[in-house]
Steps between C-alpha positions, in 0.01 A plus 500: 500500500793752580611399165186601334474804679845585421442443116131725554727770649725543273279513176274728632810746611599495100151562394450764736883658477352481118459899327254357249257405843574856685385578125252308485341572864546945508486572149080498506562749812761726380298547148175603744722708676673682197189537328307659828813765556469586184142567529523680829795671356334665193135564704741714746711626209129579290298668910868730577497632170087609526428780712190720444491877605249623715415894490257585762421782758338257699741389779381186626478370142855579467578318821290216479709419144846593617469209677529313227795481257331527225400840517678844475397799607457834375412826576456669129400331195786690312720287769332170395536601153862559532524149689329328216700634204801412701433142562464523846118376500299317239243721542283760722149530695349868560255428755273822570199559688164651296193549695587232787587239247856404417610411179829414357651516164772247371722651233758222389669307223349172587216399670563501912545139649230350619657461843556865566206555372266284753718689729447858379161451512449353840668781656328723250139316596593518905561875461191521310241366764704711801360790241185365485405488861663833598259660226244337617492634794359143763430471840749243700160271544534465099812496440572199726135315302728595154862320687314197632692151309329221438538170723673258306558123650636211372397147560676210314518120463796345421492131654335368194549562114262492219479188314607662166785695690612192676515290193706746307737536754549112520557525088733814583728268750452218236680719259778619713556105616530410106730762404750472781493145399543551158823791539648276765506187264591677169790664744614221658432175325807696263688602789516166652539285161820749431664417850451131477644492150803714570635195716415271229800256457789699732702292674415644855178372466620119475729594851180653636264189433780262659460702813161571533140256338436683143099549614612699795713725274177587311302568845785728552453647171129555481488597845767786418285651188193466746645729740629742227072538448399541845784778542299665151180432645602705893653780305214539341268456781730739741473771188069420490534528912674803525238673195222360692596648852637858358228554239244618758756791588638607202279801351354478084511082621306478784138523332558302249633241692237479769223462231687184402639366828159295591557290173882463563416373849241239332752358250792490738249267714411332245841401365515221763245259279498205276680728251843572699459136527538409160715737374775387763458189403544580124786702573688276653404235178626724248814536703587155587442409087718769397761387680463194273499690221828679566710153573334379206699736226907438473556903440419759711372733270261215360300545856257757345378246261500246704244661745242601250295207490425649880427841343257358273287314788541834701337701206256231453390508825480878555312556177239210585433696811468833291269285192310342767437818777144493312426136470714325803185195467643355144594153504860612396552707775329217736759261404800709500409640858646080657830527196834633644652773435142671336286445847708771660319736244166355416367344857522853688313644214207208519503582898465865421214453271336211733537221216676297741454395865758485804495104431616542145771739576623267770510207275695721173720616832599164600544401145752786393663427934565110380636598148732763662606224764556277244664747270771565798541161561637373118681830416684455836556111332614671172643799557890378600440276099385779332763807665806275372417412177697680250450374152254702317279200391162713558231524747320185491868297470615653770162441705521150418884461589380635806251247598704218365779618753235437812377182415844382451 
């Protein structure tokens, strides 16, 4: 077992130590973060390069919008003027009072921003009805009837989801199941077929299997790309932690998030299910047979062929699940819910859609447990055959050469 662990160790510290995974792992972040600088960089760039001139005798206009910085303001409209041929503002406001009403004039190149605008005339609206009720000259008794607020509370159930709303959200976690399990065996049924075939025929690997049983070396192996996922899988879930925790605090986020955080916290509880299930199991089937695949080929570089017949059942079974989203009752989908390697995508779907029962995806679970068991059990058998064969005879010689070797 030390063995084992030792060989586990030290492929996942070359996987790891590998660029192409630190690549692989940040490179979706640091695009995100590139492209949102960018965007936060130009919308400062675009709001410190608009300012809009206020001229108004009115004083607590003008100090109800220098508190903003998107107002200057001026005295004179010869001043704004000035300011506006110069650059210095994109355009001005005259705001001037006619027979208790205000108005105000824009006089600009371009249309004023929406944003200042709301802004303008809120301030514009509140000074407004402060001119209203001096004019109209109310007793306190009414003007307290004209500042009464309505009541306003709020009474909600959240213990219990619609029917429609919980059934999407099932199909939403469905979704997220089937394409981590499709990126993770596209990603490393290659990564693993590559490592086991760069050892193909060195001589350290004939000292290593007179040391140590050759099925233990490929425990050690698998169990070493394994661990190389899960370290993917808590970087990703420490980056969704820490974005689920800050969002509530960080301002322009905050809204938006908590309008969505009630369905986040439905499919994170519903990612413990018959799904995760399956696509474990599936995982760790296209993993184990890639490994095959790699100590099949003699060369290295002949690894990328030698794992597509993988690639095709993963693209088979992920676009059966998209074909089938709309008619998960067809007998082919029936049938291919119990076959490995496809029941990882097609029985979750059936379960989603209630075309199967509990009983059927127990029985297509213990089917795809007892082909991975005995999957493990002849590549372990195989494995030392196939890793020291050298002669470039082709796949199905060197499978056979392979089994010839255990039964003699």
């Amino acid at each position: 077992m030390n063995k084992t662990w030792l060989v586990a160790k030290e492929t996942y510290r070359r996987e790891v130590k590998n660029w192409s995974f630190l690549l692989m792992i940040f490179m979706p972040f640091i695009v995100l973060l590139v492209s949102f600088f960018f965007g936060m960089s130009s919308s400062s760039a675009f709001d410190n390069n608009t300012k809009i001139g206020i001229v108004s005798k009115n004083e607590g206009i003008a100090q109800s919008l220098k508190k903003t910085e998107d107002f200057d303001i001026f005295k004179t409209k010869a001043k704004a003027v000035k300011a506006n041929q110069d650059g210095d503002i994109d355009g001005y406001v005259v705001v001037e009072n006619t027979n208790a009403q205000l108005s105000a004039t824009y006089y600009g190149t371009d249309k004023m921003d929406n944003d200042i605008k709301t802004e303008l005339i809120r301030v514009l609206n509140t000074h407004q009805q402060a001119l209203n009720l001096r004019n109209a000259k109310l007793s306190q008794q009414q003007l307290h009837s004209l500042s009464q607020k309505i009541k306003f509370t709020e009474k909600t159930n959240t213990k219990k989801l619609a029917a429609s709303d919980e059934k999407g959200l099932k199909t939403a976690t469905f979704w997220i199941m089937i394409f981590v399990l499709y990126f993770l065996v596209q990603t490393y049924s290659t990564i693993m077929a590559q490592d086991i075939a760069s050892e193909k025929g060195t001589k350290i690997m004939e000292m290593i299997f007179s040391s140590m049983p050759g099925g233990n070396y490929f425990d050690g192996k698998v169990l070493g790309i394994f661990l190389e996922i899960i370290t993917q899988l808590l970087i990703y879930a420490v980056m969704f932690s820490g974005f689920y925790y800050l969002a509530p605090h960080i301002d322009g986020v905050k809204d938006a998030f908590a309008q969505i955080k009630p369905a986040i916290d439905q499919v994170l509880g519903q990612i413990i299910s018959w799904g995760l299930v399956f696509v474990v199991l599936g995982l760790i089937l296209y993993i184990v047979y890639a490994a095959v695949c790699g100590a099949i080929v003699t060369k290295a570089e002949d690894a990328n062929k030698a794992v597509q017949p993988l690639v095709y059942l993963t693209l088979l079974g992920f676009f059966s699940s998209l074909s089938l989203s709309n008619n998960p009752d067809s007998l082919f989908a029936m049938i291919m819910s119990y076959v490995p390697f496809l029941s990882s995508f097609l029985m979750p779907l059936r379960l989603i859609k209630g075309n199967a029962t509990n009983l059927e995806a127990s029985i297509s679970m213990v089917i795809l447990l007892a082909f991975l068991v005995g999957s493990i059990w002849w590549i372990r058998k195989i494995y030392p055959s196939l890793i020291l064969q050298t002669d470039d005879n082709g796949i199905w010689k060197n499978m056979k050469r392979a089994l010839q070797g255990i039964k003699e």
